[in-house]
DRENPAPA-691662 format. One record per residue: y, z, x of N, C-alpha, C in turn. Coordinates in nm, 2 decimals. Last residue first. Layout:
REM residues N
{zase {Y; Z; X}; {Y; Z; X}; {Y; Z; X}}
...
//
This chain:
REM residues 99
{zase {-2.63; 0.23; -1.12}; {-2.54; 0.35; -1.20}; {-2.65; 0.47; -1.17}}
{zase {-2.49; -0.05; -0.94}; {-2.63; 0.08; -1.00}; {-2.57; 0.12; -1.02}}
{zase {-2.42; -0.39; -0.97}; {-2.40; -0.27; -0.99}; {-2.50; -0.15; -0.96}}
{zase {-2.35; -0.66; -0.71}; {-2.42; -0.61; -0.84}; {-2.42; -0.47; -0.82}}
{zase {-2.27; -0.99; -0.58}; {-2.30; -0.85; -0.62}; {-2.35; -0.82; -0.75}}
{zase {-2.33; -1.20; -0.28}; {-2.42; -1.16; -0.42}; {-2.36; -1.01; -0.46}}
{zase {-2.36; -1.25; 0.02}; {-2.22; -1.20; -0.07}; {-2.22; -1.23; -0.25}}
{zase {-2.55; -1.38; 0.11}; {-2.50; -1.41; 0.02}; {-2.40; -1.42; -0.08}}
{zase {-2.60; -1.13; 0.32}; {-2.62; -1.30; 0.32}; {-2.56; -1.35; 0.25}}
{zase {-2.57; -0.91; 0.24}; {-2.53; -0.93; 0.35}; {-2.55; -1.07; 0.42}}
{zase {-2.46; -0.84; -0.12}; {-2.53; -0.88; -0.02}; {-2.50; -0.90; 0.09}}
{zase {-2.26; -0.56; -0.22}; {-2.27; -0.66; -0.22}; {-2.39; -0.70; -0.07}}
{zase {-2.30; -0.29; -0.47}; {-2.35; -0.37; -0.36}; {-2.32; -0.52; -0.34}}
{zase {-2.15; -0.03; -0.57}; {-2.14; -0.15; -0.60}; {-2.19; -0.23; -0.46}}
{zase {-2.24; 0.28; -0.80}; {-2.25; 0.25; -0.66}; {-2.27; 0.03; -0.68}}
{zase {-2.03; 0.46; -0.98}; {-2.09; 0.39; -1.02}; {-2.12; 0.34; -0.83}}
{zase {-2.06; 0.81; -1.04}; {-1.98; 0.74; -1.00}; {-2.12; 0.60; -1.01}}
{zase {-2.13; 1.01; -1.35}; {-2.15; 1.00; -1.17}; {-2.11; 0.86; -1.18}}
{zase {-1.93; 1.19; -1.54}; {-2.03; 1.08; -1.51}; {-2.03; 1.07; -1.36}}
{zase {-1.70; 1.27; -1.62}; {-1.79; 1.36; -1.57}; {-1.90; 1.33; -1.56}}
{zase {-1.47; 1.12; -1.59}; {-1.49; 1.15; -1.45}; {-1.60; 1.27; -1.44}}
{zase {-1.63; 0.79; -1.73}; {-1.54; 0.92; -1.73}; {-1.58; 1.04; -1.62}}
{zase {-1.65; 0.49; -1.51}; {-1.63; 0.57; -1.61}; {-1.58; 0.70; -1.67}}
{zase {-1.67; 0.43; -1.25}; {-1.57; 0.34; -1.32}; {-1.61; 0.40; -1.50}}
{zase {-1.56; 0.55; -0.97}; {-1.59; 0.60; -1.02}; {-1.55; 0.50; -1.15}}
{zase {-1.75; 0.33; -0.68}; {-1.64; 0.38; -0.75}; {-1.62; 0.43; -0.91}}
{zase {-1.84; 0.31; -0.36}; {-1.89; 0.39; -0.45}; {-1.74; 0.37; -0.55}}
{zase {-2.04; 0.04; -0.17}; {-1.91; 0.11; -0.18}; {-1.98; 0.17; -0.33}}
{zase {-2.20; -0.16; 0.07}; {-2.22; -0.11; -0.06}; {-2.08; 0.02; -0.06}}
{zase {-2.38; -0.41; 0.17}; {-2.29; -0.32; 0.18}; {-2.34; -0.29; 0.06}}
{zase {-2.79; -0.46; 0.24}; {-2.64; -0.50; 0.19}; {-2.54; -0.37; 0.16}}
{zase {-3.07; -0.65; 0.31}; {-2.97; -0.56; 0.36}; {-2.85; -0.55; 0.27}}
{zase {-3.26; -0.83; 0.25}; {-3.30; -0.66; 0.21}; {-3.23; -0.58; 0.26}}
{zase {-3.30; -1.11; -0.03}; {-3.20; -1.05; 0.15}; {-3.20; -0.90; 0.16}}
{zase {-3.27; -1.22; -0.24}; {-3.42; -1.16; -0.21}; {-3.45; -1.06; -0.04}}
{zase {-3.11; -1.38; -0.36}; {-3.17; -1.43; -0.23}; {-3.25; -1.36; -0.20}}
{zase {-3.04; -1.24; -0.61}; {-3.00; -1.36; -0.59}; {-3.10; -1.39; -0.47}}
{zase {-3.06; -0.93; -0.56}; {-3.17; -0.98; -0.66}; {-3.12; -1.12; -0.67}}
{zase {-3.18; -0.75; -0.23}; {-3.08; -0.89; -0.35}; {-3.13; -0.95; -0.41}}
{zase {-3.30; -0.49; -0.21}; {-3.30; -0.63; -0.23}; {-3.17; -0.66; -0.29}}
{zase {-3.19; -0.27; 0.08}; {-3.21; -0.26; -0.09}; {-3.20; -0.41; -0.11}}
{zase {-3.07; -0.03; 0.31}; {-3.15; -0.16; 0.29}; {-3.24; -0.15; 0.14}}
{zase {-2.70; -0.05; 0.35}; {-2.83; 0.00; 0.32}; {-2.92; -0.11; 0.31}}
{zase {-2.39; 0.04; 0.51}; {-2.50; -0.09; 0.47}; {-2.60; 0.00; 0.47}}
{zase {-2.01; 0.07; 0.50}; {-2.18; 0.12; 0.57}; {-2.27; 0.01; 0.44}}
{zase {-1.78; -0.17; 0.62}; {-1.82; -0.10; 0.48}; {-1.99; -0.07; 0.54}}
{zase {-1.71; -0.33; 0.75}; {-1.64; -0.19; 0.83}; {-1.72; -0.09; 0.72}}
{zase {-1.68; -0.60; 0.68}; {-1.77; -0.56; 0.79}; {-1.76; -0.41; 0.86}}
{zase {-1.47; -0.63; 0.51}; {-1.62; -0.60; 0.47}; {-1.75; -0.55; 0.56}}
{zase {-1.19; -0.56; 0.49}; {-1.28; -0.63; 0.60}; {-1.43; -0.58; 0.55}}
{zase {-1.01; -0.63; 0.14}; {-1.10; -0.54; 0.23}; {-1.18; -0.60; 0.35}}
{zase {-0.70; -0.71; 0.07}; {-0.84; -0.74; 0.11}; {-0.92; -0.63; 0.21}}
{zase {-0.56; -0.49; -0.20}; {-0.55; -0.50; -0.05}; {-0.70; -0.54; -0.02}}
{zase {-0.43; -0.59; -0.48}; {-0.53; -0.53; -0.41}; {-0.54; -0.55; -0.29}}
{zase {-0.23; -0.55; -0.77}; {-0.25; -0.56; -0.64}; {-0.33; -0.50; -0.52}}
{zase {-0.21; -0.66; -1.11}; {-0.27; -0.58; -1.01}; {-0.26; -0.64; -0.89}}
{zase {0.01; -0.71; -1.38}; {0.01; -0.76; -1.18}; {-0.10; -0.66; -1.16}}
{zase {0.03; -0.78; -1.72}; {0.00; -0.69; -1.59}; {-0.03; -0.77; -1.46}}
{zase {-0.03; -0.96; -1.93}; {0.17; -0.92; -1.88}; {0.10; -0.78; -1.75}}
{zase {-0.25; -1.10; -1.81}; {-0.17; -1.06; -1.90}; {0.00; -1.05; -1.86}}
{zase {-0.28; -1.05; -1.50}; {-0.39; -1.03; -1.67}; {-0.30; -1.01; -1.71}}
{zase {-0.32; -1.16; -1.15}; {-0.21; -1.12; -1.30}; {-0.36; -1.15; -1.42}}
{zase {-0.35; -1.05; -0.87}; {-0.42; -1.05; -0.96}; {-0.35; -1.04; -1.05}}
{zase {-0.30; -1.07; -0.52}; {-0.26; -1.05; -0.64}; {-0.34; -1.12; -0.76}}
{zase {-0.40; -0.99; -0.20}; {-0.44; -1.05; -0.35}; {-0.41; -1.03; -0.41}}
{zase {-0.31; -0.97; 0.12}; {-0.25; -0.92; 0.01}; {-0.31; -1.01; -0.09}}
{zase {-0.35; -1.06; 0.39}; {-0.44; -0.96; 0.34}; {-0.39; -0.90; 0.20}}
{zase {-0.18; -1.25; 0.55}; {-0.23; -1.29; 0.46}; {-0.34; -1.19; 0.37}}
{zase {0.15; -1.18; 0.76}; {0.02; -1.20; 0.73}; {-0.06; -1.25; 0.63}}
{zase {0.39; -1.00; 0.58}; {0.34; -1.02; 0.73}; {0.17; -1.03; 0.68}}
{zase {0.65; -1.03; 0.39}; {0.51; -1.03; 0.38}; {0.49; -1.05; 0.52}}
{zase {0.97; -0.88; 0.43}; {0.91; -0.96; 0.42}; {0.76; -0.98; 0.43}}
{zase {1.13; -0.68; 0.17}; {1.09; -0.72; 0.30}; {0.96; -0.82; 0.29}}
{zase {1.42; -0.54; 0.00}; {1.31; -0.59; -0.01}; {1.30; -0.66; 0.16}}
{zase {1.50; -0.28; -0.30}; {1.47; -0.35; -0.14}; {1.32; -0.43; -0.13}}
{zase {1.47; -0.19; -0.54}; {1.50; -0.34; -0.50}; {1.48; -0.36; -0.37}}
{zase {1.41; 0.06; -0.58}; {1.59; 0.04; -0.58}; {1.58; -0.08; -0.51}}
{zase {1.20; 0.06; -0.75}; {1.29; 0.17; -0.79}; {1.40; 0.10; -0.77}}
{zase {1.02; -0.08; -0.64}; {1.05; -0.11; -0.78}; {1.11; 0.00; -0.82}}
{zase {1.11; -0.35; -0.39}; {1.10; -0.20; -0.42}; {1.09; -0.19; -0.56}}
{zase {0.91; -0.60; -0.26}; {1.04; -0.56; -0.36}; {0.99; -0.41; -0.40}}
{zase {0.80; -0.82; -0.03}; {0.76; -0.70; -0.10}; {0.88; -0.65; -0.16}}
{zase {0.76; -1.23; 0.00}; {0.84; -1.04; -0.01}; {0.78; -0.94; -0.06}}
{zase {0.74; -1.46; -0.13}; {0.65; -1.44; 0.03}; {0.75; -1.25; 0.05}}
{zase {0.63; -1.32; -0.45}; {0.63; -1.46; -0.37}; {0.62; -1.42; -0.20}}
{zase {0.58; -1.01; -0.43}; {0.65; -1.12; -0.54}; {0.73; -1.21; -0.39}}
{zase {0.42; -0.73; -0.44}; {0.42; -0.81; -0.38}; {0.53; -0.90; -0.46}}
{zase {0.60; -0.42; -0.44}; {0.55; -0.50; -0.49}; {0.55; -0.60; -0.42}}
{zase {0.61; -0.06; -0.30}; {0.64; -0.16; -0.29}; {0.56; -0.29; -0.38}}
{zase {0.68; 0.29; -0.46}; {0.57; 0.17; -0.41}; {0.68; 0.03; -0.41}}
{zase {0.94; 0.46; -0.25}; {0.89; 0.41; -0.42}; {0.78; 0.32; -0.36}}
{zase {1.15; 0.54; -0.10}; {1.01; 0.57; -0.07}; {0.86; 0.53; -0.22}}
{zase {1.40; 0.46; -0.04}; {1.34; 0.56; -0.13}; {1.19; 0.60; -0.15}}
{zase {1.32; 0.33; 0.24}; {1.49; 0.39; 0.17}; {1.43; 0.49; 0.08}}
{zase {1.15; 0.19; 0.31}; {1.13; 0.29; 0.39}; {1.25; 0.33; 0.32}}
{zase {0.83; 0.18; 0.03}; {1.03; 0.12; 0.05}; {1.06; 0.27; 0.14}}
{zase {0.53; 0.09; 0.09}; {0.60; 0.20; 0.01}; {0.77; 0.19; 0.10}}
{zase {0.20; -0.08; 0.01}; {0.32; -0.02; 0.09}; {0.47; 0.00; 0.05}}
{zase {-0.12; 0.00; 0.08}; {0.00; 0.00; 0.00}; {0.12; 0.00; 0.09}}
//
């Protein structure tokens, strides 16, 4: 993320700038690791992940049948549910869920 060194507000992506969304400042994009995602009248912004830094287990892929693959944890229901675990393959960048 990144956050306006004046007021310290989150910063927004919009075109090649980041724009303050308190008091406007604004600076310039460095690089290419920023994905924007619009739905609707909403912007999500997600920061590309290096995937190669994410720990790895060994569990099939149900696409290629490949017996390695990352895997990250995120909580995508109510917070007294256990968290959801999301794999992606180490061949075929195939994902899929466990709960």
């Amino acid at each position: 993320m990144m956050f306006c060194p004046k007021c310290k507000s989150l910063m927004l992506p919009k075109e090649d700038d980041f724009i303050c969304s308190k008091c406007g400042y604004k600076k310039k994009k460095k690089g290419s690791s920023i994905l924007v995602e619009k739905q609707k009248k909403k912007e999500t912004v997600f920061l590309e992940k290096k995937i190669d830094l994410l720990p790895k287990t060994r569990t099939e892929c149900p696409k290629c049948g490949h017996n390695e693959a990352y895997w990250i944890l995120r909580q995508t229901r109510a917070s007294d549910e256990p968290e959801t675990r999301i794999f992606t393959c180490v061949k075929c960048n195939h994902r899929w869920r466990a709960y």
